[in-house]
C-alpha positions in Angstrom: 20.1 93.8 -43.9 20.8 92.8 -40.4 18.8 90.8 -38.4 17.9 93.2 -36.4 16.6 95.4 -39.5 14.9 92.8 -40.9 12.7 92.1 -37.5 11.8 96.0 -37.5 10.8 96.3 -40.9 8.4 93.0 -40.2 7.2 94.5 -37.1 6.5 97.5 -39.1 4.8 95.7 -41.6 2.6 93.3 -39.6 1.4 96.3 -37.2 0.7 98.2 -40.2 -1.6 95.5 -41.8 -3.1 93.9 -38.5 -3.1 96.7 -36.1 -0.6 97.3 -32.9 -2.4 95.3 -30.2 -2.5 92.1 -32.7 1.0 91.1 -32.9 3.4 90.0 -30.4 6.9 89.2 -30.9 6.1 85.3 -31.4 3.6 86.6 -34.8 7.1 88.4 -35.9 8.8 85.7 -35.6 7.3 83.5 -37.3 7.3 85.6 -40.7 10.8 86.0 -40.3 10.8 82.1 -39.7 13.0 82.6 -36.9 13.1 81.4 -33.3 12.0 83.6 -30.5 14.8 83.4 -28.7 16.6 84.8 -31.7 14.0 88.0 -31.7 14.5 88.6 -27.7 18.0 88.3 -28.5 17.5 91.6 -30.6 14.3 92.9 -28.6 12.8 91.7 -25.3 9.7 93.2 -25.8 7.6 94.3 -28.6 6.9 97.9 -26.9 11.1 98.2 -27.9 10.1 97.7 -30.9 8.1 100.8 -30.9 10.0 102.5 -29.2 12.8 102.8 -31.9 10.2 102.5 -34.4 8.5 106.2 -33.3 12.2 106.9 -32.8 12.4 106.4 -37.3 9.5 108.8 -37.2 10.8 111.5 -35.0 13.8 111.4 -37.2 12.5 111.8 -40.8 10.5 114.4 -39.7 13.1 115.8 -38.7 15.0 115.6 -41.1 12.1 117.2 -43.5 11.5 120.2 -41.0 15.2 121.0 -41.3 15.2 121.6 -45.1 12.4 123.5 -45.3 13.6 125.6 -42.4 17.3 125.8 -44.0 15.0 127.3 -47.3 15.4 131.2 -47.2 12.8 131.6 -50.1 10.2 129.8 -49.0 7.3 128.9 -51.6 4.2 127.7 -51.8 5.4 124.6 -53.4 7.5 124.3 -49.9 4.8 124.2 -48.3 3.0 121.8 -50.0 5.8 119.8 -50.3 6.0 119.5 -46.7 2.4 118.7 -46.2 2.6 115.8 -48.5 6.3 114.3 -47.3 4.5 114.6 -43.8 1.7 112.5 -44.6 4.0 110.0 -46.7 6.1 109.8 -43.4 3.1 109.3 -41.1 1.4 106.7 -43.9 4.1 104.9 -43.6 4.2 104.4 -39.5 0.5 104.3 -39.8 0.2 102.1 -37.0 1.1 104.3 -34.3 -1.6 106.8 -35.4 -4.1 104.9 -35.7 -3.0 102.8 -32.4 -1.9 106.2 -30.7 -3.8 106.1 -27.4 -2.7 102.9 -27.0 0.5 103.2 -27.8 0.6 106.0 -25.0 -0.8 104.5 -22.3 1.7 101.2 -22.4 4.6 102.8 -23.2 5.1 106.4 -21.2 9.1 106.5 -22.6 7.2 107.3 -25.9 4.1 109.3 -24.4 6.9 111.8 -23.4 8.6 111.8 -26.6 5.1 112.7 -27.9 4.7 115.3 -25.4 8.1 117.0 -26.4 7.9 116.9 -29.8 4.6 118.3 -29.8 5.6 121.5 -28.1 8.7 121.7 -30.2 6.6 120.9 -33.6 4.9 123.9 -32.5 7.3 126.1 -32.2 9.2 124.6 -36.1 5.8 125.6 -37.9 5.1 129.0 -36.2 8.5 130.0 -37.8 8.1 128.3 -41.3 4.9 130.3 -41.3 6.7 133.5 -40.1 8.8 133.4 -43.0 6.2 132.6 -45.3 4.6 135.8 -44.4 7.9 137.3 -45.2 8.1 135.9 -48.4 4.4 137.2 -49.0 3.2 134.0 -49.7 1.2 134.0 -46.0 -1.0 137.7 -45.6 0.6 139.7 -43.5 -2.1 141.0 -41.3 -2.9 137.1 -39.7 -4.1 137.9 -36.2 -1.9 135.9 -33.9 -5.0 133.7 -32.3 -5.8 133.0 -36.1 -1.8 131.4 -36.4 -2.3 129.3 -33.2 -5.3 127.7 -33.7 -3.8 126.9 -37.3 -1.1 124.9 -35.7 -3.3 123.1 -33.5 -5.6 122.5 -36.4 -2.8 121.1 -38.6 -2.1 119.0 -35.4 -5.4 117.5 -35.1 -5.8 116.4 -38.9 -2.2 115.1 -38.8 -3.3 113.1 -36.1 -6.0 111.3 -37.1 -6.3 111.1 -40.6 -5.4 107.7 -41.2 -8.3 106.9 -38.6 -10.7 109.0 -40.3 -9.2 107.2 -43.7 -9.5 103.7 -42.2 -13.2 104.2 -41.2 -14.4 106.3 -43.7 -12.9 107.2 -46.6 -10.5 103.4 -47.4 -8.3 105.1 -49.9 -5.1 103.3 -50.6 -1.5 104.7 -50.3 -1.2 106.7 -53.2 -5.2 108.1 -53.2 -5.0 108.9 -49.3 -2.3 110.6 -49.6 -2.5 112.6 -52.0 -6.2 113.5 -50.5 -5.2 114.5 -47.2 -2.6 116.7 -48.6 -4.9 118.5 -50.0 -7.2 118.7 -46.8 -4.3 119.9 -45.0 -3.1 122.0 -47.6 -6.2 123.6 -47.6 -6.4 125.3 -44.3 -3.7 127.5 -45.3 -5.8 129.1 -48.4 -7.3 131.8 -46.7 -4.2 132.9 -45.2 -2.6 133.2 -48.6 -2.3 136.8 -50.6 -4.3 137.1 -53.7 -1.8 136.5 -56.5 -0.9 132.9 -54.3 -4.6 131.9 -54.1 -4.6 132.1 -57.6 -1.8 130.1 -58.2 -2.9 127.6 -55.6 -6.5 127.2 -57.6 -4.2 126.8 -60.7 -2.0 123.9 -59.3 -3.5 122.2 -56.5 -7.7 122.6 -57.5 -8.1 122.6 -61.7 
C-alpha cells in the first residue's frame, strides 16, 4: 500500500470513529507516525481528502447500479441485494452521512457532485423499477406519483440512517445493516404482486 493509500484509509478510519469536523491532517498524521509535511506532500488539505474519498463512494455505487441494471431478469433477490450492498457501501463512508451538511457547506466541488448524482440516482432507480414491473415482481398498475415519491423516500432513509442509527438505535456494523435493509426493503412491499409478497414474508420477515 502506497503512502498515499495508507493516509486515505486512516483518514477514513479516524472520521469514521471521531466524526469529520474532529480530525485535521496533523491527527492523521500522527497515527500514520508520519510527519506533516510528508501528508501535505500527498494532500494539502483535509477537504482533498474528501474529496477523493466521496469520489470511492460515487464509484462503488456505481459500479453496483451497473450490475443490477446489466440484469435482464431482474428479481426480488436483486433488489434486495442492492438495498443491502447500498447500505454496506454507505456504512462504510459513514462519515460523510452523518457529517453531510457539513461536508456541503465547506466543500461546494462535492456539494455539486451531490447535486448531480442525485438527479442521476434518480433517473438509475426509476428504470430498475421499470423493469421490475416488467418482470412482475413490481404491480403493474403503480400510479406514477406513487413511483416518485418512492424514490425520494428511498433517498431520504439512505440519507440519514446512520444518523438516525447513531442517535437512536447504536447497532453495530453487521446489526445496522442488516436492519436498515430491511426498513428500506420494506417500502417496496406494497408495490409487490401477491405471489412476491408472499415470498418476501417467507425470506425477509419469518
Amino acid at each position: 500500500m502506497s503512502t498515499k493509500e495508507k493516509i486515505l484509509a486512516k483518514a477514513l478510519e479516524l472520521f469514521n470513529e471521531k466524526g469529520y469536523n474532529n480530525i485535521t491532517t496533523r491527527h492523521i498524521a500522527a497515527d500514520l507516525s508520519i510527519s506533516p509535511g510528508n501528508l501535505h506532500y500527498h494532500f494539502k488539505h483535509s477537504e482533498d481528502i474528501i474529496k477523493i474519498l466521496f469520489t470511492e463512494l460515487i464509484l462503488k455505487m456505481d459500479e453496483l447500479l451497473n450490475k443490477i441494471k446489466k440484469k435482464e431478469n431482474k428479481t426480488l433477490e436483486d433488489l434486495y441485494l442492492l438495498t443491502f450492498s447500498t447500505c454496506e457501501i454507505f456504512y462504510h463512508y459513514r462519515f460523510i452521512f452523518i457529517n453531510l451538511v457539513d461536508v456541503l457547506k465547506k466543500i461546494p466541488e462535492v456539494e455539486a457532485k451531490y447535486e448531480g448524482i442525485n438527479f442521476s440516482r434518480r433517473e438509475e432507480f426509476q428504470l430498475i423499477f421499470s423493469d421490475l414491473q416488467k418482470n412482475n415482481i413490481f404491480k403493474k398498475d403503480i400510479p406514477d406519483f406513487i413511483m416518485n415519491s418512492l424514490t425520494e423516500q428511498i433517498f431520504i432513509i439512505a440519507d440519514n440512517w446512520l444518523t438516525h442509527n447513531r442517535l437512536i438505535s447504536k447497532l453495530n456494523k453487521k446489526a445496522a445493516i442488516q436492519s436498515y435493509t430491511l426498513l428500506l426493503m420494506n417500502l417496496f412491499y406494497p408495490l409487490l404482486n401477491k405471489e412476491q409478497q408472499t415470498l418476501y414474508e417467507q425470506q425477509y420477515i419469518r
